[in-house]
Structure formats: structure tokens, C-alpha cells
C-alpha positions in Angstrom: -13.3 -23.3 -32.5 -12.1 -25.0 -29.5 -12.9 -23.8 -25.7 -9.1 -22.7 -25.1 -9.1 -20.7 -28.6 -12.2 -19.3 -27.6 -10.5 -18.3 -24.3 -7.8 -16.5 -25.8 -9.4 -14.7 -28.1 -11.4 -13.1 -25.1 -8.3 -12.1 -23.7 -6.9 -10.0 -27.0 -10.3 -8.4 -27.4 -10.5 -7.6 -23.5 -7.1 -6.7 -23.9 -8.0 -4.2 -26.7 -10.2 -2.6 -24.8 -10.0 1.2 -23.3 -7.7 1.4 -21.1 -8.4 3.1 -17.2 -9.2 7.0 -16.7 -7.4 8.3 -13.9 -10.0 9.9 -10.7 -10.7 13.2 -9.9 -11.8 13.5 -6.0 -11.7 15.9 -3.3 -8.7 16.7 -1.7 -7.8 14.9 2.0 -5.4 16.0 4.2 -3.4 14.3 7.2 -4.5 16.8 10.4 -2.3 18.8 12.6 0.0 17.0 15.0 -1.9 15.0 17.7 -2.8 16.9 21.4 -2.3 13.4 23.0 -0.6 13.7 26.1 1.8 11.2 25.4 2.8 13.2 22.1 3.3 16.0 24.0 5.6 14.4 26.6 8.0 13.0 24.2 7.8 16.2 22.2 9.2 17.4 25.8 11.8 14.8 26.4 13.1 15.1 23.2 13.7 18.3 21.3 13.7 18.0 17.3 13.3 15.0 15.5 14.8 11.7 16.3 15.4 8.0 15.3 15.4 4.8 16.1 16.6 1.7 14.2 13.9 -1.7 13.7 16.9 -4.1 12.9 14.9 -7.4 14.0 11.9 -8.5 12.4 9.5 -9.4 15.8 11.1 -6.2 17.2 9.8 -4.3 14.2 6.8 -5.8 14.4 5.5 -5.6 18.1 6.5 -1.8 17.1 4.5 -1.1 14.2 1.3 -2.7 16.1 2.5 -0.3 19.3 2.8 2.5 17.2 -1.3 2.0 16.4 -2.4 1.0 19.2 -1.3 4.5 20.4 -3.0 6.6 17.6 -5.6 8.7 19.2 -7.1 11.0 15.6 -4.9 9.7 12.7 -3.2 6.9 11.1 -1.8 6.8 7.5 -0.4 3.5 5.7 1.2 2.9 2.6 2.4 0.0 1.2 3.9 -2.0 -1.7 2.6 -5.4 -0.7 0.3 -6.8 2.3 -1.1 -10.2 3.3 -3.2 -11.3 5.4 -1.2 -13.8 7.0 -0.3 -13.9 11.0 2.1 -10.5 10.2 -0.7 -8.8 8.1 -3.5 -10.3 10.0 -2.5 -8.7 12.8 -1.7 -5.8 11.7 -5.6 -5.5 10.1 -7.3 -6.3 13.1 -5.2 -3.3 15.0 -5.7 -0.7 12.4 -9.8 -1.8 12.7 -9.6 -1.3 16.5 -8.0 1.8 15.7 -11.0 3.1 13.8 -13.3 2.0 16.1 -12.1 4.0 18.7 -12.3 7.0 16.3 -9.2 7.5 14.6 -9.8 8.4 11.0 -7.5 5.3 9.0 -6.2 5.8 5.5 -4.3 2.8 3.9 -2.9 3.0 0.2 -1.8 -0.1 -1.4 -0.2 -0.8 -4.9 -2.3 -3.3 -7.1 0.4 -5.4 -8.1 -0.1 -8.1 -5.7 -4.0 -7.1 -5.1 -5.7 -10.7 -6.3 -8.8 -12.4 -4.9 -8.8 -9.5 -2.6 -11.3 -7.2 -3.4 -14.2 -8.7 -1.7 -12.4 -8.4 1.9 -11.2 -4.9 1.2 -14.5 -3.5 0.4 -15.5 -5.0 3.8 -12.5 -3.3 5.2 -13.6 0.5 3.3 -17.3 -0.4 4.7 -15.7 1.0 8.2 -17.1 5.1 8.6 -13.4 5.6 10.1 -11.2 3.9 7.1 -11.0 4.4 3.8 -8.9 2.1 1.4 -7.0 3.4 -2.0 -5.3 1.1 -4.3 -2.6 3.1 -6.5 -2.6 2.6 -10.3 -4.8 0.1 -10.6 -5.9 -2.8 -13.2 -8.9 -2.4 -14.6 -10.0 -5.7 -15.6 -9.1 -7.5 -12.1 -10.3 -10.9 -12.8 -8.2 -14.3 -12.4 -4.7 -14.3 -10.6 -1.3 -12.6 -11.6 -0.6 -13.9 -14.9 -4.5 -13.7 -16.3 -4.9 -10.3 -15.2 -1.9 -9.3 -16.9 -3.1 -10.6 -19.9 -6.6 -8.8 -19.8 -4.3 -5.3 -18.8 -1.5 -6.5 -21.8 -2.9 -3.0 -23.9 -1.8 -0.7 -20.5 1.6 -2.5 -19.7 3.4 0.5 -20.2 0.9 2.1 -17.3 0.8 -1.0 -15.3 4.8 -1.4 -15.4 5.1 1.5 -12.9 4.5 0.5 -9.4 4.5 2.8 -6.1 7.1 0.5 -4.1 6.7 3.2 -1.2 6.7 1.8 2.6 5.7 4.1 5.2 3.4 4.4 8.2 2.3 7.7 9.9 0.5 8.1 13.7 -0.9 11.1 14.5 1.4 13.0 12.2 3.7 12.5 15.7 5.7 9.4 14.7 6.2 7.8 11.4 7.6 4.1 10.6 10.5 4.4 6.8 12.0 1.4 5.1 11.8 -1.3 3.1 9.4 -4.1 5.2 6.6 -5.1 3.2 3.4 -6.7 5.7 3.7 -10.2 5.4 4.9 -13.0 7.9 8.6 -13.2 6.2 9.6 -9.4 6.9 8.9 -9.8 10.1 10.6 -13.3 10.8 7.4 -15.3 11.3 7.5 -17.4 8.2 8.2 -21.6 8.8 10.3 -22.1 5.3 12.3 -18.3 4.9 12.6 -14.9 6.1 13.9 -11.5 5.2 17.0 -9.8 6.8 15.4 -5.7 6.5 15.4 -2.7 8.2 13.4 0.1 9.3 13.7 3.9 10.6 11.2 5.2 13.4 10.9 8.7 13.1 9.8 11.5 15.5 9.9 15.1 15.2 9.6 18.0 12.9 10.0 15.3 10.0 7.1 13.6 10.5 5.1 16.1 8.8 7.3 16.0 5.8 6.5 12.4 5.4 2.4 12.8 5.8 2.5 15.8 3.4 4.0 13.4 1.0 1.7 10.3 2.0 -0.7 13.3 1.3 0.5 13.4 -2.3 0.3 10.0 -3.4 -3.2 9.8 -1.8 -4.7 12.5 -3.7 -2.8 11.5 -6.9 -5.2 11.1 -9.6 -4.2 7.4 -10.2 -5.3 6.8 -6.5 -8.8 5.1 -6.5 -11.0 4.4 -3.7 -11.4 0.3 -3.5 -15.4 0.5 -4.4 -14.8 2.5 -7.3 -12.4 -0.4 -8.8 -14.4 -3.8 -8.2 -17.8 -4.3 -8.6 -18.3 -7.4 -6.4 -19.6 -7.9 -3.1 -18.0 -7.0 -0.2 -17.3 -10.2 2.4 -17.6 -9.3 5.8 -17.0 -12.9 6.7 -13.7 -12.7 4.8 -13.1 -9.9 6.8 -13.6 -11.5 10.1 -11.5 -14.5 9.0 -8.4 -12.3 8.3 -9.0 -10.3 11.5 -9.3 -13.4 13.8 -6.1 -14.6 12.6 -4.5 -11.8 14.1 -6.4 -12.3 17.5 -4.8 -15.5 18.2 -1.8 -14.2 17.7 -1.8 -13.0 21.3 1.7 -14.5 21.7 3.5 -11.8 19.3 1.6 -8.5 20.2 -0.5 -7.5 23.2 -2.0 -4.2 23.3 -0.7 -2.1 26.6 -2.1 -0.3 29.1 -2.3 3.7 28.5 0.8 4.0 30.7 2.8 1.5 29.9 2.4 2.9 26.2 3.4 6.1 27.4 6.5 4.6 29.2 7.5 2.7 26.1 7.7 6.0 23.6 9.4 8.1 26.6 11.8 5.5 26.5 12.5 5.0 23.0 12.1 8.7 22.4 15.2 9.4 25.2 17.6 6.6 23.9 17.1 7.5 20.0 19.5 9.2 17.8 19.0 13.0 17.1 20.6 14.4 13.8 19.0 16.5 10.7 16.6 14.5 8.5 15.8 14.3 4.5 13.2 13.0 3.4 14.0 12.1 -0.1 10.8 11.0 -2.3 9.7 10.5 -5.7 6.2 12.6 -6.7 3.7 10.5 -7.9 2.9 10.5 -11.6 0.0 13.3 -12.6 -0.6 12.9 -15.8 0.2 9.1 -16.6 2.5 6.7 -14.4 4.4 6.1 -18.1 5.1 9.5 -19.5 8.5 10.5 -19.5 7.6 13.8 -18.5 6.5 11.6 -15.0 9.7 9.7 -14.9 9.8 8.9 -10.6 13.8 9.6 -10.9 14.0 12.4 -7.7 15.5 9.7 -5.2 18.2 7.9 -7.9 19.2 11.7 -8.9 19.8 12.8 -5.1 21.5 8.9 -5.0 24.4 9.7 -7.4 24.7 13.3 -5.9 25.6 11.3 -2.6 28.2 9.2 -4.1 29.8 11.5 -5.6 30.1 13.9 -2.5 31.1 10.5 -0.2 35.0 11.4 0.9 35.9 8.0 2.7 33.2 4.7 2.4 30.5 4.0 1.3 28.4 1.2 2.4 26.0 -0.5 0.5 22.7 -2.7 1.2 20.4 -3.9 -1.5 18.1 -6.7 -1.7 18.7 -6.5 -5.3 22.0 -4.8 -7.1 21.9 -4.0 -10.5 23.8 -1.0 -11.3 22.5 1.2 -14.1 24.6 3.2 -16.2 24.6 6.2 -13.5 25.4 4.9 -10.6 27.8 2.3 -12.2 29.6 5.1 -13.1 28.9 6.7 -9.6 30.4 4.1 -7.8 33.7 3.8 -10.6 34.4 7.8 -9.1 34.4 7.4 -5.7 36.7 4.4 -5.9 39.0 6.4 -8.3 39.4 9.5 -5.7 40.0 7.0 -3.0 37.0 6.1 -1.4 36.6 2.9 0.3 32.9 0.7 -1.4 31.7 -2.1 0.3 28.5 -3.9 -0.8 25.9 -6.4 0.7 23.2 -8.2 -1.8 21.7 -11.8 -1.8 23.8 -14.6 -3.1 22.2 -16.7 -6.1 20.0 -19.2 -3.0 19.3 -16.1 -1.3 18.1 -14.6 -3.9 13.8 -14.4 -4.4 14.1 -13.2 -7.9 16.7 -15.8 -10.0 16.2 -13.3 -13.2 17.4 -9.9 -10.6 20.2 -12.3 -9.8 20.9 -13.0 -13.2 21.1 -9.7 -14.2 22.9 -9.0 -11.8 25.9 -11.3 -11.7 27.0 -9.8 -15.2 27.9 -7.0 -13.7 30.2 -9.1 -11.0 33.8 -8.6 -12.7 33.0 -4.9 -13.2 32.2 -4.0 -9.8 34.8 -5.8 -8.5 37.4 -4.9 -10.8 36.9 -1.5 -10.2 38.2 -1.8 -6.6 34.6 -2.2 -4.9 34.2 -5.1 -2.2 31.1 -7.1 -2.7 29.3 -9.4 0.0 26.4 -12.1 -0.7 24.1 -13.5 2.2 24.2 -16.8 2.5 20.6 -19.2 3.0 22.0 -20.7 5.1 23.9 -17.8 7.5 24.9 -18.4 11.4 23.5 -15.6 12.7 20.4 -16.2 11.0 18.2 -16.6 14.5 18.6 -12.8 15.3 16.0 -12.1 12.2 13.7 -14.9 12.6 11.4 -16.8 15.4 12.7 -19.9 17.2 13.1 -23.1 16.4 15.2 -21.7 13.5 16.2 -25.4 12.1 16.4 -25.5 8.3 14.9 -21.8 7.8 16.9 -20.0 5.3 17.6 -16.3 5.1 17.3 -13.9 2.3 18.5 -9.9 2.1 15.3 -7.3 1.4 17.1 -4.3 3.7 17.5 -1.1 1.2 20.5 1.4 3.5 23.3 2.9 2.7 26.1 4.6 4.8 27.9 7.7 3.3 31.4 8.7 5.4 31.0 8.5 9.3 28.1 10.9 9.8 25.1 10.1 7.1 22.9 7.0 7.0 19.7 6.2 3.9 16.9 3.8 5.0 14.4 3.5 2.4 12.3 1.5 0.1 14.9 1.6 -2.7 16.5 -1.1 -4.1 20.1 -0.4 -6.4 18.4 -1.5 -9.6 16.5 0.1 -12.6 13.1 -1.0 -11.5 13.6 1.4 -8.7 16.3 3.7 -9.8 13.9 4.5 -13.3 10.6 2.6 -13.0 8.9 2.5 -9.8 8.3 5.6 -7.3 10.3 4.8 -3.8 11.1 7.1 -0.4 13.6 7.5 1.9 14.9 9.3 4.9 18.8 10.2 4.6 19.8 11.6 8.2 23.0 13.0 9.1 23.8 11.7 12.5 27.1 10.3 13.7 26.0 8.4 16.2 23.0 6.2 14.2 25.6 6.0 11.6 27.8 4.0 14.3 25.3 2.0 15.2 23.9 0.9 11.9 27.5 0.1 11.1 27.2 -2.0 14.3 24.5 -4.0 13.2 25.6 -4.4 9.5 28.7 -6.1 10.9 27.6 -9.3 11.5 25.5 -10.1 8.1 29.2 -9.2 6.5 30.5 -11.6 8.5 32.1 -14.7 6.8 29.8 -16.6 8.7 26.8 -15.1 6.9 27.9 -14.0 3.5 29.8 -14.5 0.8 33.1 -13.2 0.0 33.5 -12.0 -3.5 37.1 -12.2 -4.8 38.4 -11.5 -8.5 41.2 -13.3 -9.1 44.2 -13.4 -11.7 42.9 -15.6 -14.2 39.8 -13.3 -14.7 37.0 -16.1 -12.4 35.6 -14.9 -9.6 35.7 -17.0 -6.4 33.3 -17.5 -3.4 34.6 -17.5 0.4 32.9 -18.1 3.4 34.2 -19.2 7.0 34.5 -22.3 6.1 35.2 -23.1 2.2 36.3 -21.4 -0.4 33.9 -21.8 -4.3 34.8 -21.5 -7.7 31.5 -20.6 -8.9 28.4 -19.8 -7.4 26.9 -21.2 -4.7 24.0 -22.3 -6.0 21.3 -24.7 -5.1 21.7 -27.1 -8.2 23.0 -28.0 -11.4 19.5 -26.4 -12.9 19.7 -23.8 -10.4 22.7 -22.4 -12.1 21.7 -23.2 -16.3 18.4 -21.5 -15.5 20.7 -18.2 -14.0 23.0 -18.2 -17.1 20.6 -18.6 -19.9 18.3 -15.5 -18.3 21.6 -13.2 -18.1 21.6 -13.7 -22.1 17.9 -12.5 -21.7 17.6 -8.8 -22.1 15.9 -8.6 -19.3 18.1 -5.9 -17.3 16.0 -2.8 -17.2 12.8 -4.1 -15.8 14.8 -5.7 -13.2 
């Protein structure tokens, strides 16, 4: 038989193997709100919980990095996705100072993006202060994405269900909610394309809400401890690599003097928005991530109930639209009793995923028939330079922010996107906070990335096409990127494709 027969005959009987057996382990719990003094004076200067927006991408990052450098006992972290470039360097080489100086680190990551990793995270568990989980893992975890989906193809039901989840928690005193992923283009640091996204800091009574659910997902049965997973070698020169990537970094983040810290959180604590918080989260599967009985559908459920209860506008961001069935019909209700619907998504350039775009444009005529108003970012938007370091030049923009604004008065940051893979498929958290005034200024901000400067205008018109407008030029089809560009979108929206999307 031939080598590449041979090969793939490997794979089907690897593939056939037994599948993973979830862990049992000990219970861990996030401690008791921090003593730190500096906790306790913003605990004094503000009374009940409060928030501040991370609009900007440096902004958001010089935060996050803030936020540890102040943790004085505990730190929890989870995340979708996280590389160790200049963003996630940095952010590795903060979190290790962290436990060096005592404070006990936990970080839970989702395996989908996990490759050629393993040796540096077992360097990175070898710390007595830090422990690293990954969350529904592969079992066979050799070779890059595609390979080691085709040694996992028997648990692709299993492995289909991701934990897309995004939060950060500091002493169980301040916690960080939205949709940023770590990596340089969430933060504006890439050279070729960054994300437009947003983020929530949180402080208050909340916080603990949010590290009892961290608490969930990282005593969930499918959460295993990195050494249990990979049987290589750990690579403490790996680990030093990454981390002195970050070091040199010293022109995006600078760790500050005790009081200057203190300073900085009084002062974000006094200007932030007050207002009554939900968190709103999916429970992590028990049994299996793929039974039905498992089915991560708490945050689309209290979704629709929103909708349905919004009396004058609704404002919609998502990275990715593709209504299901629910909120499709959702969305069809609140137009009919008179409520005003105004959505924000990526254009086809903009767009990361063609196939999400795809499925997504056949629902174009609907949504906009039905009365709703719909927005695409443009690659190539003005504004552009507020999400994304200087020189800007021929950087292009893309839409990752998950928010929606119900009425005047209520506001949802989360990890969610308005698709199936999130509304059915993948577990995802939010904070919903009624506030007036964080409303106004998320509206604020939103403003300009509706612009006709930096988006798209959708219009249906009489003869059944849609039609493209921007400040200066109006399209009668997409704006796409090519000829190829747009055959390669219309023969995957003949793909049934749309509910993994």
C-alpha cells in the first residue's frame, strides 16, 4: 500500500478509537472578596456595583494588564482563544508575576485553537501558584487543526460544543465581560487587521456572581488539568520565549506604583455607571457537552424574552448575524408592535468567516423587509484609527463586539454572537445591566461605527435587490473584495451549512 494510504488508514482506526472520559477532581473555589486596601477604598467610594465601558482596544488592554497587576490573593481567567503574541505575551508574563508574588492563578481555556501548545502550557501549570484547565478537550492532540480533527472525527458531536465564554476575575473585587479574545487583533496591535469589540468592567456585589460561575465551568467534569491531557515534555524555554515577548513590550503596558494603582481604580470606580446587573450564563454541560438534556440555551432563552419585552429600539451588534428561527421571529414582533431595530454586522470584506457571511446574507431581504435597519462595517472605515495603533495606513477593520441596547435604560455585553453556533451550540455569558446612563453612552460610542463613513447602508428596494450605501457611493451588490470573492459567498449559501454557523 502506499505511504499516504497507510496514513489514512491510521486516521479511521485512531478515529475509531474510545472516545475521552470526562474527570472527576476535587472541588476549587474562588476565595472571599480581597482585604486589599485598595478594594476596600473603592468599595467606599462607590456603593453597589458599577461599570465601566473598554470601547478601544490599547485602552482595553493596558486595563486588563492593570487589573493583574493589582491582584493581591486571586485571579481567575477564562477564555475562548489565546496567543502568545505581543497582546497574549504580555498578558502571560503579568499573570506569572502575579503568581509569583503569591496570588493563586487559575486560567481555563477552550481546546479548539490549543495546537503545538501543550509543551509551553505545562511549563506554565509547573508554577505552585497557577494551575491551567483546558475545557472539553481532544484526546488525540497531535498535528494542527484539520489532523486533529480527523484523529477526534468519532467525538465530533462532543467536540462541536465549544465554551466561547470571556471573562476575567481579580480578587473576586473586579471582573473584566465581553467578547475580546487574547490576541494582538482584539486589542488593535495587529500590522494587516483588527477587531472593532467591546468590554464591561465590573465592580460590586456582581462580581461574585461571575466567579461562582467561573467556579462552575472550572469544576465541570469536562474541565481537565493540562498534564492530565498531553503526555509530552514541558518547555520551559518555550515558556520564557513567550514571556519575553511581553517584556519588550514596555511601550504598551508598564506596571504602576502601589499608589498610582490605587489612584487609577478610585478614579475609574467614581466616574463608572451604577445600575442593577444580570449576569446571564449558560451552565456548563455535566453529563456530555452533546446531550440534549445539556443543550447551553439559558442566554438565547433570556435573549428572546428581551425582545419581546423591548417597547421602543432595539440595537443590535454582532460580529456574526444569523438569525435562527426564534429570534428571527423575535425580532418580526417587535417591529410589528412598533418597535424601532437597528442592526450592526460585518460587511462581506469585513467579514473573518466568508461561510458565516454566506449564511448570513440569505437572510438579507427578510430582515430588512420586515422593517429592521441593517448596517455592515466597512474594511476600509474612516474612523478606523480609534480601534487600532498608529500608523493606521492600509489596516482594515473587522466587527467582533457582541452588545445589544434594549429601550433607553438596559444595555447586554457579552460573548454572544446572533447565530446558532452561539444561540444553540456553544456555552456564552453576559452581563445585561439596567442603567440609563451606560445605555447613553454605549449609544454614544456605537454612533460612529453606524456612520456612513464606516458602514454600510442596507436598503431593499422596489425591484426586490438590495443596494449598498456609504458616504460616498452607492452599490448594487456587495461590496466584495473580488469577482471570486463573491462566487465563493454564493455557492457556500447553497451549502447547508447554517446551523453550525
Amino acid at each position: 500500500m502506499k505511504p499516504l494510504v497507510l496514513q489514512f488508514c491510521a486516521v479511521l482506526l485512531l478515529a475509531g478509537c474510545a472516545g475521552l472520559e470526562p474527570v472527576s477532581l476535587a472541588p476549587e473555589f474562588t476565595p472571599s472578596p480581597a482585604e486589599a486596601p485598595v478594594w476596600n477604598e473603592v468599595a467606599s467610594a462607590r456603593d453597589g456595583s458599577w461599570y465601566q465601558l473598554l470601547n478601544t482596544g490599547p485602552a482595553a488592554l493596558d486595563w486588563r494588564l492593570h487589573a493583574i497587576d493589582s491582584a493581591t490573593e486571586s485571579l481567575s481567567f477564562q477564555t475562548f482563544l489565546w496567543h502568545f503574541d505581543t497582546a497574549g505575551s504580555l498578558m502571560l508574563d503579568r499573570l506569572l508575576a502575579a503568581a509569583d508574588r503569591g496570588v493563586r492563578v487559575r486560567v481555563l481555556v477552550d481546546d479548539t485553537f490549543l495546537v503545538h501548545q501543550d509543551r509551553l502550557l505545562l511549563a506554565l501549570a509547573e508554577h505552585p501558584n497557577l494551575e491551567y484547565r483546558v475545557y472539553n478537550p481532544f484526546k488525540r492532540r497531535g498535528g494542527g487543526l484539520a489532523t486533529r480533527q480527523l484523529l477526534n472525527l468519532a467525538e465530533f458531536r462532543r467536540l462541536d460544543h465549544r465554551m466561547h465564554n470571556k471573562v476575567m476575575v481579580v480578587d473576586n473585587r473586579i471582573a473584566i465581560v465581553g467578547g475580546r479574545n487574547i490576541a494582538d487583533e482584539y486589542f488593535g496591535l495587529d500590522n494587516e487587521a483588527n477587531f472593532r469589540d467591546l468590554e464591561l468592567i465590573a465592580g460590586g456585589n456582581v462580581v461574585q456572581e461571575i466567579s461562582e460561575a467561573f467556579d462552575d465551568y472550572w469544576n465541570d467534569r469536562w474541565s481537565f488539568p493540562i498534564d492530565r491531557l498531553s503526555h509530552e515534555q514541558a518547555s520551559p524555554e518555550a515558556l520564557e520565549a513567550a514571556r519575553s515577548e511581553g517584556v519588550n513590550a514596555n511601550d504598551l503596558h508598564q506596571e504602576d506604583a502601589p499608589e498610582i494603582q490605587r489612584e487609577r481604580w478610585l478614579s475609574l470606580a467614581r466616574s463608572a455607571h451604577e445600575g442593577m446587573a444580570e449576569l446571564i450564563v449558560d451552565a456548563p454541560a455535566h453529563d456530555n457537552p452533546a446531550s440534549a438534556a445539556d443543550a447551553p440555551v439559558a442566554v438565547a432563552d433570556r435573549l428572546i424574552e428581551l425582545f419581546d419585552s423591548a417597547q421602543q429600539e432595539i440595537v443590535m451588534v454582532s460580529a456574526y448575524l444569523i438569525p435562527t428561527p426564534e429570534l428571527e421571529g423575535a425580532i418580526a414582533r417587535a417591529v410589528e408592535r412598533g418597535v424601532a431595530v437597528r442592526m450592526l454586522t460585518n460587511s462581506i470584506r469585513s467579514n473573518n468567516h466568508l461561510a458565516a457571511h454566506s449564511a448570513y446574507r440569505n437572510h438579507l431581504k427578510g430582515l430588512l423587509g420586515m422593517g429592521a435597519a441593517l448596517h455592515e462595517v466597512r474594511i476600509d472605515a474612516e474612523d478606523r484609527p480609534k480601534y487600532m495603533l498608529k500608523p493606521v495606513g492600509a489596516k482594515q477593520l473587522a466587527l467582533h463586539a457582541k452588545a445589544l441596547l434594549f429601550d433607553s435604560d438596559k444595555v447586554f455585553i457579552g460573548s454572544a454572537n446572533l447565530d446558532p453556533r452561539s444561540l444553540r451550540i456553544n456555552t456564552e455569558m453576559g452581563l445585561l445591566i439596567t442603567s440609563e446612563s451606560l445605555n447613553q453612552q454605549l449609544r454614544q460610542d456605537l454612533e460612529v461605527d453606524f456612520s456612513l463613513a464606516n458602514a454600510w447602508r442596507l436598503t431593499l428596494q422596489d425591484n426586490g435587490r438590495v443596494s449598498w450605501t456609504s458616504s460616498d457611493r452607492t452599490l448594487q451588490s456587495q461590496p466584495a473584495g473580488s469577482f471570486m470573492q463573491r462566487l465563493e459567498d454564493w455557492m457556500l449559501s447553497h451549502l447547508p451549512l447554517e446551523n453550525e454557523m
